[in-house]
C-alpha positions as a Markdown table, in Angstrom:
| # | Residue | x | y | z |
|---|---|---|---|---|
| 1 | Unk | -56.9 | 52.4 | 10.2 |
| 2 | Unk | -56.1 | 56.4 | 10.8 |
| 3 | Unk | -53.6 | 57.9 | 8.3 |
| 4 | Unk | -51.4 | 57.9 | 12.0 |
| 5 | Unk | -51.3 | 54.6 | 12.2 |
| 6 | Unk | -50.1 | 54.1 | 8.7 |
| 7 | Unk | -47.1 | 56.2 | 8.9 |
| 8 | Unk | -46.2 | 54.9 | 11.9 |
| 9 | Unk | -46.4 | 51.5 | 10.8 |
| 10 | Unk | -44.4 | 52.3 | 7.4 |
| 11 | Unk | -40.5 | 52.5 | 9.1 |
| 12 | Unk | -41.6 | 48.6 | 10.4 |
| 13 | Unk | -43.2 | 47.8 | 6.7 |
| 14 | Unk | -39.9 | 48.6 | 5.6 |
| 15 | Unk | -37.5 | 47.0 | 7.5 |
| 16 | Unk | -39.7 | 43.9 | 6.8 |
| 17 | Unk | -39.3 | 43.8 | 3.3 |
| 18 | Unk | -35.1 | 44.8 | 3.5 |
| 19 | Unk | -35.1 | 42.0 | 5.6 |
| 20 | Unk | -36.7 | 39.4 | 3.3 |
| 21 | Unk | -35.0 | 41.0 | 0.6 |
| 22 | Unk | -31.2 | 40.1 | 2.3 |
| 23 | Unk | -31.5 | 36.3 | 1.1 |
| 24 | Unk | -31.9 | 36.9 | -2.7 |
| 25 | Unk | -29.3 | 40.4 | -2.4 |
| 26 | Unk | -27.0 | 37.7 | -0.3 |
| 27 | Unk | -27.1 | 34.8 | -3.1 |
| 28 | Unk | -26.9 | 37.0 | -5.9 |
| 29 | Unk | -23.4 | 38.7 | -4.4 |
| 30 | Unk | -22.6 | 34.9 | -3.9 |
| 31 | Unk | -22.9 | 33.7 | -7.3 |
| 32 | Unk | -20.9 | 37.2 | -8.7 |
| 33 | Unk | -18.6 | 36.0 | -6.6 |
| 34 | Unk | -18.0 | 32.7 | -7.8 |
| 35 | Unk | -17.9 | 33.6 | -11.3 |
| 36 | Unk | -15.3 | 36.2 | -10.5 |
| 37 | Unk | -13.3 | 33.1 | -8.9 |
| 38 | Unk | -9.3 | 33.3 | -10.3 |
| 39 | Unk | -8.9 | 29.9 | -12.1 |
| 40 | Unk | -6.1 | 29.2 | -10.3 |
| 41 | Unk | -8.5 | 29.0 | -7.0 |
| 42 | Unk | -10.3 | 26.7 | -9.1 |
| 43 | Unk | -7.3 | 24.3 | -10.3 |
| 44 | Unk | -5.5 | 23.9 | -6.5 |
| 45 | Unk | -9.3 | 22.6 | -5.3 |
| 46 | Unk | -9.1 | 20.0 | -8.5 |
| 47 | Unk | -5.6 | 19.3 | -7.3 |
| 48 | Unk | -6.3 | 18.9 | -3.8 |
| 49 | Unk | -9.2 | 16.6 | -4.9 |
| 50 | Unk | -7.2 | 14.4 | -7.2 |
| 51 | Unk | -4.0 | 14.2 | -4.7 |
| 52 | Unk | -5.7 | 13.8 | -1.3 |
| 53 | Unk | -5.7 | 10.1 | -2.5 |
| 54 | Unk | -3.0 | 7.6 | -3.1 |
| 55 | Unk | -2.3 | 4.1 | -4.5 |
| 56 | Unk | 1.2 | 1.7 | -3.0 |
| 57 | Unk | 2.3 | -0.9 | -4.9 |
| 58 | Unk | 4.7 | -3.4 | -2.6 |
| 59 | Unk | 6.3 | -6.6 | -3.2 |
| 60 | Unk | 6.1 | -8.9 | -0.6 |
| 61 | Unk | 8.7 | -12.2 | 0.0 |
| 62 | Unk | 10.9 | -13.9 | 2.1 |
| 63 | Unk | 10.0 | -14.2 | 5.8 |
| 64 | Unk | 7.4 | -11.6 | 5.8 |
| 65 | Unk | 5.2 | -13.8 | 4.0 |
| 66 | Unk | 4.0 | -15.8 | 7.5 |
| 67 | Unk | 2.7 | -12.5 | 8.7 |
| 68 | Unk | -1.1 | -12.7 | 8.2 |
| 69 | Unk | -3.3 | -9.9 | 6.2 |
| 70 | Unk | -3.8 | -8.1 | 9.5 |
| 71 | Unk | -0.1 | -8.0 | 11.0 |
| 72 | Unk | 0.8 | -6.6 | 6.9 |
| 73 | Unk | -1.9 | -3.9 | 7.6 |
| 74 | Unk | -0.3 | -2.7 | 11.4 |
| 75 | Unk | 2.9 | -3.0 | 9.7 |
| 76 | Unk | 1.8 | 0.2 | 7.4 |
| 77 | Unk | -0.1 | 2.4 | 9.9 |
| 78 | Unk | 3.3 | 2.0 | 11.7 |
| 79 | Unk | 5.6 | 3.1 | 8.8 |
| 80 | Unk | 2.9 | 5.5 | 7.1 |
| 81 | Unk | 3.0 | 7.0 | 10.9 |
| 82 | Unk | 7.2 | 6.9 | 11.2 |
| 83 | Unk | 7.1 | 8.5 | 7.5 |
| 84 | Unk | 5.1 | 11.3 | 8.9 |
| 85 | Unk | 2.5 | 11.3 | 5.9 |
| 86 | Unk | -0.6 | 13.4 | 6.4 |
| 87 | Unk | -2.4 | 10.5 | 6.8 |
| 88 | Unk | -6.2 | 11.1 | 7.4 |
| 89 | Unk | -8.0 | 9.5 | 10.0 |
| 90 | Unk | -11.5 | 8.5 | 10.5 |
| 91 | Unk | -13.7 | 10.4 | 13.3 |
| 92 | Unk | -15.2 | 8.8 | 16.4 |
| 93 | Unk | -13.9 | 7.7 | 20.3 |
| 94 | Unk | -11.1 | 5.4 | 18.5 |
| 95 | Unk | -9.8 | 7.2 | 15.1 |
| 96 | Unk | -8.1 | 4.7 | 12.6 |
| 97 | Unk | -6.3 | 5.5 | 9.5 |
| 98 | Unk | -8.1 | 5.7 | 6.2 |
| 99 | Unk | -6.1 | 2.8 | 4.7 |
| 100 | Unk | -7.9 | -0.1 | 2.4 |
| 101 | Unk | -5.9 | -2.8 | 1.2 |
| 102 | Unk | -6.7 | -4.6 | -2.1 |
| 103 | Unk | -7.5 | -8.6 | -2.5 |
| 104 | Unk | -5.9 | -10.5 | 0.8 |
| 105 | Unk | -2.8 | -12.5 | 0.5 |
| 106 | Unk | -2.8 | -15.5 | 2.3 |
| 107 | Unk | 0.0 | -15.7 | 5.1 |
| 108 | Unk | 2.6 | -17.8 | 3.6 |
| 109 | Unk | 2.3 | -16.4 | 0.1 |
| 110 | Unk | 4.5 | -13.7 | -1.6 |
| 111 | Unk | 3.9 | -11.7 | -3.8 |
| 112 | Unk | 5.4 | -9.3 | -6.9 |
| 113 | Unk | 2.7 | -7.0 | -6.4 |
| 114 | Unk | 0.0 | -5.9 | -3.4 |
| 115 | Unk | -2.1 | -2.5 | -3.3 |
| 116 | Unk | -2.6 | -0.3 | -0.5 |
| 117 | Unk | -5.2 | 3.0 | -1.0 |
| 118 | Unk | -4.1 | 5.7 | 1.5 |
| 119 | Unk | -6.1 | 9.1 | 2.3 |
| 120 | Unk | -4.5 | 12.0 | 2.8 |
| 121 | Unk | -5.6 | 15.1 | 4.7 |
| 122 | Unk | -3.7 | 17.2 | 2.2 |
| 123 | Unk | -2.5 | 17.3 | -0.9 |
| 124 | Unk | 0.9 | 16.2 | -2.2 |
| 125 | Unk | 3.0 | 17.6 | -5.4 |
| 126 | Unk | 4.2 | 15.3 | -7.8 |
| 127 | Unk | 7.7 | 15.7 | -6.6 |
| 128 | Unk | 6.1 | 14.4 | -3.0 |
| 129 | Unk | 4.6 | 11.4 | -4.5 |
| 130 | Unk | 7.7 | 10.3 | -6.1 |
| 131 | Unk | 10.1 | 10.3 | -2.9 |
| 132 | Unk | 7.3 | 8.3 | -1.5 |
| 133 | Unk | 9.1 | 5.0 | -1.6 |
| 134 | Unk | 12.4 | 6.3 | -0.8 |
| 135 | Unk | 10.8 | 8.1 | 2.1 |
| 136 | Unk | 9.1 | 4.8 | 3.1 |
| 137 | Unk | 11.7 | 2.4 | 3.0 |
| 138 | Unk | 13.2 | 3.2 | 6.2 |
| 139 | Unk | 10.5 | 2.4 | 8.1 |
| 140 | Unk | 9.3 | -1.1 | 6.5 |
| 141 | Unk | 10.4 | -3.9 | 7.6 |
| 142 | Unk | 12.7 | -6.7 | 5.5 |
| 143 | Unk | 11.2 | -8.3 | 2.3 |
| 144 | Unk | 8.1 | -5.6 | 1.8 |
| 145 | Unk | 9.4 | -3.3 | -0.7 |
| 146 | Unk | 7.8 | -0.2 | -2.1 |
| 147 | Unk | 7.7 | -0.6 | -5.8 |
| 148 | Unk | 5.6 | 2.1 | -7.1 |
| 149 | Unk | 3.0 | 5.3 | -5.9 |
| 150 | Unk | 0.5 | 7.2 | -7.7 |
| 151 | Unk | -1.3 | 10.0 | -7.3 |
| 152 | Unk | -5.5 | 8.4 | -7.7 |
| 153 | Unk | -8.1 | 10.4 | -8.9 |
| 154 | Unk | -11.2 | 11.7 | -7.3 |
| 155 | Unk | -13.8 | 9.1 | -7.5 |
| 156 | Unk | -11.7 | 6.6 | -8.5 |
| 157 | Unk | -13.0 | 3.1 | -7.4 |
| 158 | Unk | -12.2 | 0.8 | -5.0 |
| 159 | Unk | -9.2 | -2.1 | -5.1 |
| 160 | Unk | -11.9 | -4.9 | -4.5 |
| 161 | Unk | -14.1 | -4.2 | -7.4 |
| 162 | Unk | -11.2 | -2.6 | -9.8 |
| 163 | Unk | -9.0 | -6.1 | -9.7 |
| 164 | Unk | -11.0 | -9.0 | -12.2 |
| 165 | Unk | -8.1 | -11.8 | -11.8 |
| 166 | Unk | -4.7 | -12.5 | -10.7 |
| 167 | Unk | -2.1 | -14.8 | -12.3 |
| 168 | Unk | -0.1 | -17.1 | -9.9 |
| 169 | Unk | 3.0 | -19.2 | -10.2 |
| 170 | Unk | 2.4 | -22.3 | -8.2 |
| 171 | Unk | 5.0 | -24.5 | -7.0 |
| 172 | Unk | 4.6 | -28.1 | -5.9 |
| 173 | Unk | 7.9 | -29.5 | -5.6 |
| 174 | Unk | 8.8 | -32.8 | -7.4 |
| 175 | Unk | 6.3 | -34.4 | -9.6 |
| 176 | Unk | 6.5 | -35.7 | -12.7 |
| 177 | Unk | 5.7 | -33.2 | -15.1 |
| 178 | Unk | 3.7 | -35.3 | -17.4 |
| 179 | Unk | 1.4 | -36.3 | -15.3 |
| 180 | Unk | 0.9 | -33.1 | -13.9 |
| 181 | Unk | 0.8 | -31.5 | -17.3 |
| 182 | Unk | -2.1 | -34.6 | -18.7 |
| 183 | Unk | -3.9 | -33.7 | -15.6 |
| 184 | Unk | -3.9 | -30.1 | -16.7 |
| 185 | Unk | -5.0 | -30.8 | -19.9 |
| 186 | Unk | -8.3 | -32.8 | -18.9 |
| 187 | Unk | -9.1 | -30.0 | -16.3 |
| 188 | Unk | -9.1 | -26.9 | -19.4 |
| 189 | Unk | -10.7 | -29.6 | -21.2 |
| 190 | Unk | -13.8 | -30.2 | -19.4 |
| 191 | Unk | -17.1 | -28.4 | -19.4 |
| 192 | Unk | -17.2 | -28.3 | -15.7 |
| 193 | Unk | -15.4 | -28.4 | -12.5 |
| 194 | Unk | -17.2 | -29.1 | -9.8 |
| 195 | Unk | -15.6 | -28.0 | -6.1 |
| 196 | Unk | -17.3 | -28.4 | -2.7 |
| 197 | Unk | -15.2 | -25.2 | -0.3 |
| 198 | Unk | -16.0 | -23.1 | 2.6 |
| 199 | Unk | -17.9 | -19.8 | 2.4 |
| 200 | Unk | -18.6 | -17.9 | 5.7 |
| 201 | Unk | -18.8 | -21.1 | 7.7 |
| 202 | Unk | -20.8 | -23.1 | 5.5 |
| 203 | Unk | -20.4 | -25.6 | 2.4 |
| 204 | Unk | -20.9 | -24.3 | -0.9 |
| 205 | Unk | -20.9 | -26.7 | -4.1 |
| 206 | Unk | -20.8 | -24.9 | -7.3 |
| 207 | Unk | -18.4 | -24.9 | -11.0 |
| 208 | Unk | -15.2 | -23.4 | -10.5 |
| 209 | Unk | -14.3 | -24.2 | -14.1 |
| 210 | Unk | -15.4 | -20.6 | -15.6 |
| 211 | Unk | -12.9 | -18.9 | -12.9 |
| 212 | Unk | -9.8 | -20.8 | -14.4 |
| 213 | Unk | -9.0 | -18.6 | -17.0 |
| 214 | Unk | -5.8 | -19.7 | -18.3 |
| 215 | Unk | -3.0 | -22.5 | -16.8 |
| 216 | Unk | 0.4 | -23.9 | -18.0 |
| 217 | Unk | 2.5 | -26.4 | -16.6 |
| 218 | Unk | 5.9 | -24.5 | -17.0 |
| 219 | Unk | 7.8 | -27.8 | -14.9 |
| 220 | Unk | 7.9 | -30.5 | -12.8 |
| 221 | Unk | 5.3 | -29.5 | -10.4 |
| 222 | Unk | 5.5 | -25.7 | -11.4 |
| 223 | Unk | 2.5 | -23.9 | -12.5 |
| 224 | Unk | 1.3 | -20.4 | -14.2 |
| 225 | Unk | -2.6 | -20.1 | -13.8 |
| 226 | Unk | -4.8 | -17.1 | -14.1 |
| 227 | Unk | -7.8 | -17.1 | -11.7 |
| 228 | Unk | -10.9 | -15.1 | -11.5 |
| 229 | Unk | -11.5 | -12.7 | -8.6 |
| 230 | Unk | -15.0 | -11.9 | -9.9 |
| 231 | Unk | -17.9 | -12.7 | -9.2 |
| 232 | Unk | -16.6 | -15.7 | -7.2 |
| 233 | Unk | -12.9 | -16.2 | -6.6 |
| 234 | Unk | -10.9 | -18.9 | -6.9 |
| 235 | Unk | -7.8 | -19.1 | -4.8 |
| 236 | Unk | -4.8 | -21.1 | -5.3 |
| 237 | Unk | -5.1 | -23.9 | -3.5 |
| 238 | Unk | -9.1 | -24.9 | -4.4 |
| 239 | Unk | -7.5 | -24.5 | -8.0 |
| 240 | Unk | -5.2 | -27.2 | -7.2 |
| 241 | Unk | -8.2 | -29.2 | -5.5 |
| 242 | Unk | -10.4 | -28.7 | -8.4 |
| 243 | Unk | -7.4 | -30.3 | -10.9 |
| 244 | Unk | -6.4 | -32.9 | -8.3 |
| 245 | Unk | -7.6 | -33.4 | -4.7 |
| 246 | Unk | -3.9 | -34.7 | -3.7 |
| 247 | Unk | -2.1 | -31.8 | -5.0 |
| 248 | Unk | -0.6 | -29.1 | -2.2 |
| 249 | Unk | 1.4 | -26.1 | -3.0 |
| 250 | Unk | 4.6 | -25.7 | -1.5 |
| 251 | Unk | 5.3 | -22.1 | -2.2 |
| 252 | Unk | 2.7 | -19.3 | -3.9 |
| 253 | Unk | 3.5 | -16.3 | -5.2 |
| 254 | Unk | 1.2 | -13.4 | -6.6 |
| 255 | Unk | 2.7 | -12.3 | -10.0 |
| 256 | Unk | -0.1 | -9.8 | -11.5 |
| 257 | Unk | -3.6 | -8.1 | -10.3 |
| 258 | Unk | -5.3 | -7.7 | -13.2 |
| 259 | Unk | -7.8 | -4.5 | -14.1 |
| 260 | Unk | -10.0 | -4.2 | -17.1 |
| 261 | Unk | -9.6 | -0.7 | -19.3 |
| 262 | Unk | -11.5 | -0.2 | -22.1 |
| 263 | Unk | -11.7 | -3.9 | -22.5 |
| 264 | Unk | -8.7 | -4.5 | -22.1 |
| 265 | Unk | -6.3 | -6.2 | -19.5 |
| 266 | Unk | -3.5 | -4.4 | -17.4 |
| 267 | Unk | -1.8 | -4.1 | -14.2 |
| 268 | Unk | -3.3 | -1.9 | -11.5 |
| 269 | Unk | 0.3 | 0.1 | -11.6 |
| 270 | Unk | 2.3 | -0.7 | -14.4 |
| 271 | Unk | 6.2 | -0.9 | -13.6 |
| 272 | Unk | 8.8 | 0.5 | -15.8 |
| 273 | Unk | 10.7 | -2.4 | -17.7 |
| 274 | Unk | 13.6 | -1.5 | -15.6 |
| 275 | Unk | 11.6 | -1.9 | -12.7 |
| 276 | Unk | 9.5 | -4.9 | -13.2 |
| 277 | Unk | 10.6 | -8.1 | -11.4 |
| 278 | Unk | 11.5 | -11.1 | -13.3 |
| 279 | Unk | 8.5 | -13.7 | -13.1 |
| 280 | Unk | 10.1 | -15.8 | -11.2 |
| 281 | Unk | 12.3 | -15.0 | -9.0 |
| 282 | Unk | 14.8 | -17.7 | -8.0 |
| 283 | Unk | 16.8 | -16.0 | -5.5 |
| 284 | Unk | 14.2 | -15.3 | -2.2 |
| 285 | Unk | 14.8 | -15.0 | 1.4 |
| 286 | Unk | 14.3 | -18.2 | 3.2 |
């Protein structure tokens, strides 16, 4: 190569090399950048990822308890919609609301306490999240009442694998209570209870005894039990089956979803004493 051709070719040479040289210039202005960051940039992105997220607690009685898990669920895109919430919405030809509901409640049972995760597509102050259920009320129906609303944070888990057990109060109208509570008594008593239920369309035989975790007889056909959620749940009425095959329920309600912290037991959303409904309610809407 002439010494011509080599100082023609050096203007390209260089423009070569600042060019491959842009990438590393480019990341190192990026990262003097984010270390010059104001902290207060960095705390609203914490806050808008810890309050992009919230958790409803509603009571649930009267009337509106023959409306099936489903019906409860357009019920709340319809209020969450005439509250005007920033609601976010999944992508796609038909966009939903991001809403998931905890453990089902079957139609025809109330309850002190159901869970509703919303998603938000922005962030709401504290003073926000507490109007919620005055904000809300409007627009629900009779007999669901917002109770409580907290902010969750990020990566905070789902309702289905958070909730280990609910306690129940269990009414059966008249019966004598000694039999009911002798009947009782054998059932805590024995190693095993064996239960043959529907899974998925199919029969499934297995020991429901391990998912009844505590049960008193509080009256004549009135009943407090503690049932397992996890791994396999036991509902109300296959409890009753598993005791005695010719006991029905008249009237379920849902008194507590139950989380484990640290080891130990508590409410998914804790009530204030002032707010926290008696166990059992005597006065309900027919």
């Amino acid at each position: 190569m002439t010494l011509r051709s080599r100082q023609a070719e050096q203007p390209a040479a260089r423009e070569r090399r600042a060019f491959e040289a842009a990438p590393a210039e480019q990341a190192q202005e990026t990262g003097c950048s984010r270390q010059a960051e104001q902290p207060a940039a960095r705390e609203r992105r914490a806050f808008e990822a810890a309050n992009t997220r919230i958790r409803i607690r509603f009571s649930k009685f009267g009337k509106i308890r023959f409306t099936s898990h489903r019906d409860v669920a357009r019920i709340w895109e319809r209020a969450l919609r005439r509250a005007e919430l920033p609601i976010a919405y999944t992508e796609g030809f038909s966009p939903r609301p991001k809403l998931s509901f905890g453990l089902a409640l079957s139609t025809g049972y109330e309850s002190h306490g159901e869970y509703l995760d919303v998603a938000l597509r922005d962030a709401l102050g504290d003073a926000e999240v507490h109007e919620l259920p005055r904000r809300l009320a409007p627009a629900l129906p009779e007999g669901i009442e917002v109770q409580a609303v907290v902010p969750l944070a990020a990566g905070a888990g789902s309702l289905q694998q958070a909730v280990t057990s609910c306690t129940w109060h269990i009414e059966m109208g008249a019966a004598p209570r000694s039999g009911v509570a002798h009947a009782m008594a054998g059932a805590l008593a024995a190693p095993e209870l064996v239960l043959t239920r529907q899974r998925k369309g199919r029969s499934v035989t297995d020991d429901v005894r391990p998912a009844i975790l505590s049960a008193e007889v509080l009256g004549a056909g009135t009943i407090d039990a503690e049932l397992a959620t996890q791994p396999r749940g036991l509902r109300p009425a296959e409890f009753l089956a598993a005791v005695d095959p010719t006991w029905r329920a008249d009237r379920v309600t849902r008194i507590n979803q139950w989380t484990q912290v640290g080891g130990a037991r508590r409410e998914v959303i804790d009530l204030p004493p002032a707010a926290t409904p008696p166990p059992h309610a005597e006065v309900r809407a027919s």
